[in-house]
N, C-alpha and C positions, 0 to 999 in steps of 0.2 A: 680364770685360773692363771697364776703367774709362774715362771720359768721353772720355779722352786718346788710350787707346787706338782708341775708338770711331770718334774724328773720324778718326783718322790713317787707319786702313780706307777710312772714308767717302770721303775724298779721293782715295785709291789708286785704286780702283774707278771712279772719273770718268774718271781720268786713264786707265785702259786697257779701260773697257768704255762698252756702253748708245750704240752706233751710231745707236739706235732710242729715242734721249732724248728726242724732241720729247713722246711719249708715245702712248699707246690711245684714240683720242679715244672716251670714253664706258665702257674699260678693258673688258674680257674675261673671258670664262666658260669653263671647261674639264673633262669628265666625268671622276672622280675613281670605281674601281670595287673593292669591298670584295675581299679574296683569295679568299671564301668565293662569289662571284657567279660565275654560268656564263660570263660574260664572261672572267673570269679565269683567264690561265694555271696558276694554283693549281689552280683546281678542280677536283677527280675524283667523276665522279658515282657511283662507287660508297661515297661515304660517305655517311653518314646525317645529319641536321641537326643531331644530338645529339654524333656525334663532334667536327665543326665547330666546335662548341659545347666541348669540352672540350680540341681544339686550342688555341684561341685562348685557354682559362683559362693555358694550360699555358706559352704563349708569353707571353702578359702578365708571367707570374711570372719567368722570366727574361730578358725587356726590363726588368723593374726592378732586377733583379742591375744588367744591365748601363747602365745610370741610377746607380745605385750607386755604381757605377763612376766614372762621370764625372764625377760631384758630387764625387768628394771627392778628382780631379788636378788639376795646376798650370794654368793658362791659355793656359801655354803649350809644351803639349804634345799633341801631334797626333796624338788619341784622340778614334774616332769614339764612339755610345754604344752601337750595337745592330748586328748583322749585320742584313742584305737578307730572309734567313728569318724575322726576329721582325717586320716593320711589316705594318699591317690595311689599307692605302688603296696601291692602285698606278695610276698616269698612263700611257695609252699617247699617245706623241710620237714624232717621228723627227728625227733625228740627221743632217747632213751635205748635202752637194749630190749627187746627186742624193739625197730624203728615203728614211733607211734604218730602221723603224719597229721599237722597243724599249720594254718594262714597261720601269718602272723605281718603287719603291718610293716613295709618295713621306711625306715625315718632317718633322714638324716638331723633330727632337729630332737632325739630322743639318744638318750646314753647309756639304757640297760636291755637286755633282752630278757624278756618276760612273758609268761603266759597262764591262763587260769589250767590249778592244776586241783585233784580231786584229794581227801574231803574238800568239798566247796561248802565254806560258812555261809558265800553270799559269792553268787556267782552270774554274769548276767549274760544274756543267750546269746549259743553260738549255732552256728548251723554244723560241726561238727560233734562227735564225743568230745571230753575233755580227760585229759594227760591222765593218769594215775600214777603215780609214782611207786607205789610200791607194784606194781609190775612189773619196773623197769630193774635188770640185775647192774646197771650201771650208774644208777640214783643215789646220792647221797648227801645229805646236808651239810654247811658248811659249819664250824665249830666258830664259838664266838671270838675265841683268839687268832681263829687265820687273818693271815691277812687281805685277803677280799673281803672278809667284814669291816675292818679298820678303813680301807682305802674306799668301798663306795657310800655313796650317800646317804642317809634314810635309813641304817642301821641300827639295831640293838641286839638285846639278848632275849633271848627266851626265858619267860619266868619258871619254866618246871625245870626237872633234874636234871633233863639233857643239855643243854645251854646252849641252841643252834644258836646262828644267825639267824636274823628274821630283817625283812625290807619293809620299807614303807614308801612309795608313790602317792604322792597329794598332786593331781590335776588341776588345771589353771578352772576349770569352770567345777571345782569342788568334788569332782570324784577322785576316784581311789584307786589302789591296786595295791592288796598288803600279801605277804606270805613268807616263807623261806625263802633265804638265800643261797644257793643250791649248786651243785657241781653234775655235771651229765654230759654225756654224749650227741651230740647235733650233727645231721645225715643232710649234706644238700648234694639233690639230683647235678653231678655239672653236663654243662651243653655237652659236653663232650667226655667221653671217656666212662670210666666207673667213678662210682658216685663220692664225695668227698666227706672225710669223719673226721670231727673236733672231739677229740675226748677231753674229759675236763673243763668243757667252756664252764663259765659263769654264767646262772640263771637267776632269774628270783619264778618261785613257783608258787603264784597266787592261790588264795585260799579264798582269800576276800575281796571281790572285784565289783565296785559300784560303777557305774556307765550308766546315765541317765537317757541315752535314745537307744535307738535295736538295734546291734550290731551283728555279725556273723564268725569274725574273726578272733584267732584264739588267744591275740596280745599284739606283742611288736618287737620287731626284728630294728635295736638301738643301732643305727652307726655314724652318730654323733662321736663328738671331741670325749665323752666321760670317762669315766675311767674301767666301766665293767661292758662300753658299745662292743659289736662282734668284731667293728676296725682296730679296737685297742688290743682287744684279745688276740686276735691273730698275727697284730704285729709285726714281729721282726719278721716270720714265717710268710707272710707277704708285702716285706718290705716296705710300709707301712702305706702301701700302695692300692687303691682301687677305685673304681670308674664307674659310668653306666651309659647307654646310650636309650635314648627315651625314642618310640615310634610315637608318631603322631595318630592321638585320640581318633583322629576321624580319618584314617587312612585305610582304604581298604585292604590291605594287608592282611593277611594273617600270625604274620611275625608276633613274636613278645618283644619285650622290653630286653636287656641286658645288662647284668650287673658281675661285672670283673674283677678280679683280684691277682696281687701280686706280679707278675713278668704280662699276663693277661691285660691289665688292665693303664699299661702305659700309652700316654697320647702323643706321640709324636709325627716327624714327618711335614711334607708340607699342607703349611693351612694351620698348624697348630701353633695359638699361643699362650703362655700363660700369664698367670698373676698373682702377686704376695697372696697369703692366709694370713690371716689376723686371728688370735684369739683373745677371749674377753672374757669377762668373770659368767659365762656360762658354758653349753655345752654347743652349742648351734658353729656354724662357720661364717665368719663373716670376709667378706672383700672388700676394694676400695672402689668404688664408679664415679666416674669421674663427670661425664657428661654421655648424651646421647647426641645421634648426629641425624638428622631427615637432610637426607638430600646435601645443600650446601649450609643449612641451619645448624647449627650446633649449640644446647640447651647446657651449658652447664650447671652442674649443682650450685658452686657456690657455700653459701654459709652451713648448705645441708652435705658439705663433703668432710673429706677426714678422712683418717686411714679408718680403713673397716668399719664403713657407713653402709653397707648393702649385707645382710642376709644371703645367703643361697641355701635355697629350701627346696627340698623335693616333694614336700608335702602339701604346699601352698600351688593352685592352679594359677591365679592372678599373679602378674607383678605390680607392685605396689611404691609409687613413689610419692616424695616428700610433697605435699600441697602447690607450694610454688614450680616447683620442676615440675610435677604432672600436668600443671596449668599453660607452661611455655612447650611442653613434648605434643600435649593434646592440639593446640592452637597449629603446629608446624604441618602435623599432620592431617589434618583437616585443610591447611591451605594447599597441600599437595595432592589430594586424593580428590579426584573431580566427581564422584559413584552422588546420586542423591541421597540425602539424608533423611534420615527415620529413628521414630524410639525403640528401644530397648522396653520391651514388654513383661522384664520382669524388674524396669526403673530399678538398675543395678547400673550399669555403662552405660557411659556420656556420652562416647561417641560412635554412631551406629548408621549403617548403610545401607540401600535396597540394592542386594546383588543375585543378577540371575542363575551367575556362573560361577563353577568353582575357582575359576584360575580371577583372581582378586586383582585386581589394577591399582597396586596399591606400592605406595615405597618402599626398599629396603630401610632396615633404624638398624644403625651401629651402635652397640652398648659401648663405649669406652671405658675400662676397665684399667686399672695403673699398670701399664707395658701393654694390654691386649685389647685389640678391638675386634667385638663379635657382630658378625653378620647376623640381623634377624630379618628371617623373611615372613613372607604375609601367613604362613602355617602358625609360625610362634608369636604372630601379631594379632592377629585377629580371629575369632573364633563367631560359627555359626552359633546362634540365641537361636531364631525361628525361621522357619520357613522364607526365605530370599530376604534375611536379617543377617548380617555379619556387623561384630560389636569391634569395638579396639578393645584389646585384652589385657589393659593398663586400670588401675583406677587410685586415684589420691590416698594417701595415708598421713594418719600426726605420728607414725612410730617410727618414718624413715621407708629405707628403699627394701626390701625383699624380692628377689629375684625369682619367679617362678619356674614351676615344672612345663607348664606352658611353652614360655620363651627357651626353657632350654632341650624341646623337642629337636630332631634332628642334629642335635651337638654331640658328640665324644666326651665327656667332661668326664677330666683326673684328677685328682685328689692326691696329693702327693704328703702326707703328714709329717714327712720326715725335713723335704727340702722345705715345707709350707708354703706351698706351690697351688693352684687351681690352673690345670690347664685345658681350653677348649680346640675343637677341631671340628666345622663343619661334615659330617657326615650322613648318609642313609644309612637309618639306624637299622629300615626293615631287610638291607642287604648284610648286617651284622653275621649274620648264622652261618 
């Protein structure tokens, strides 16, 4: 999307959203819970920590297909990146007047909020009810001249007398998600305080929802660069500012996750640094990485650098680098880590170790980032596969570098949309609350 296009969004968006512009005085916190947590409508407690574990390898690999995918259609064509089955971080919120409580996935790598809502033509299973909209006294469609139809994607008109808006969602692996485009009321629980009301957000309210595996959740909570994501909509009202800090997958903790907004969610202090944002003819965020560093080793990118050559995805567990880099990163670290080596039992990752213990002898890797170098430690390097199996949590890609939810456990990472800023801050995230 280019500068022109941008403003032109910007402006639309004023003009028919953000009721609730004056803004969050002090901005808002909200529990953000992995798929893999008991919390989670995902989870079944008859799997084992390790299958979990090669779930989420499995899904990362075709969330970057369909990443793939998105990278490389027109700007303007209205193609989301990933089905509702591939994202790791879901938001329970509620929907309408009276509050009607729904998962919804939520993405940084997606740019509308949307959910399967009743009539359902084709709807495929949730472990909750699904939305009804004429129940809601705060529901209503949007007309095909507002301008939320004009400004998001995948738009038309309705062929009968009323002439709503209507959305259309094409999925990178060929599913769907079609319905109204839709104006309503959204209730998120905050960590603190009484509970926070979007009247008027923009919706699309599925009718027709194809998902080709089984999923449980009710859509997905966008807050990608698009123009109808929940960061667009709230805007100026949270300074077009918000965060999150991720608890590590395998921590025994009971903490959630965190996801902030507005005066809430700035990264400052010491330890924090930041880095350009880039935008590009999609929705996703991209940064620039410049090299990694093991030790005194330092891997540059090289021919695979450039402004806004990295992804940062919340929804991707691996991070994934350019063939040649992943080939000089893997070799460094392997000559530094002395642990014996072993395969990877679900012949996913290259590089894998026999460790008895949890505390990992393993290097710090510096991402270098244009102005910011992040510390990763062995939490966001390496991940338990199987029983006294710990993998490296990197693997090759031809699409370039994507920054994972993995690596960026235990960080503070801000989002800053206005200055176009990415800032990080080593932190416990389980001490957040």
């Amino acid at each position: 999307m280019n500068i022109m296009s941008q403003s032109l969004v910007l402006v639309l968006l004023c003009l028919y959203n953000l009721s609730f512009s004056e803004g969050f005085n002090g901005g808002f916190s909200v529990e953000i819970i992995h798929r893999d947590s008991p919390k989670s409508p995902f989870y079944r407690s008859t799997e084992t920590h390790f299958q979990r574990v090669s779930n989420a390898i499995r899904r990362s690999i075709n969330r970057v297909n369909n990443l793939n995918q998105l990278s490389s259609v027109s700007a303007n064509t209205p193609q989301a990146p990933v089905t509702p089955d591939l994202g790791e971080y879901l938001m329970s919120y509620s929907v309408g007047t009276p509050p009607f409580h729904v998962f919804g996935i939520v993405d940084t790598g997606s740019d509308i909020i949307w959910l399967q809502c009743q009539p359902c033509k084709n709807c495929f299973n949730q472990s909750s009810p699904i939305f009804d909209s004429s129940k809601s006294k705060t529901y209503k469609t949007m007309p095909c001249s507002s301008n939320a139809c004009h400004s998001v994607l995948g738009t038309s008109c309705s062929s009968d007398s009323s002439k709503h808006c209507e959305y259309a969602i094409n999925f990178g692996d060929g599913s769907h998600s079609q319905g109204d485009l839709s104006e309503e009321t959204l209730t998120f629980a905050s960590t603190k305080g009484s509970p926070i009301q979007l009247p008027g957000t923009v919706i699309g309210c599925g009718h027709d929802n194809a998902i080709p595996s089984h999923t449980n959740n009710s859509g997905v909570v966008g807050l990608g660069h698009g123009s109808a994501s929940l960061i667009t909509q709230l805007g100026s009202s949270i300074g077009w500012k918000f965060s999150y800090c991720l608890v590590p997958t395998l921590s025994k903790s009971i903490s959630s996750s965190k996801l902030n907004f507005g005066d809430a969610a700035v990264v400052s202090g010491n330890g924090a640094v930041s880095t350009p944002l880039f935008s590009k003819n999609d929705v996703l965020y991209h940064l620039t990485l410049e090299a990694f560093s093991v030790g005194g080793t330092r891997i540059e990118f090289g021919q695979s650098g450039g402004k806004g050559n990295a992804i940062i995805d919340s929804g991707t567990t691996l991070t994934l680098l350019p063939n040649d880099v992943y080939s000089k990163l893997e070799s460094a670290v392997a000559s530094a880590v002395k642990l014996r080596r072993t395969k990877d039992p679900n012949q996913v990752l290259s590089l894998c170790y026999e460790a008895k213990s949890d505390k990992l002898d393993v290097p710090v890797i510096t991402a270098h980032f244009s102005g910011a170098d992040v510390l990763l430690y062995s939490i966001s390097t390496f991940i338990p596969v199987a029983d006294g199996v710990v993998c490296f949590a990197f693997i090759p890609s031809q699409i370039g570098a994507v920054f994972g939810n993995l690596a960026q456990q235990n960080l503070l990472v801000g989002y800053d949309l206005k200055q176009n800023t990415v800032s990080f801050k080593n932190t416990d995230c389980t001490k957040q609350w």
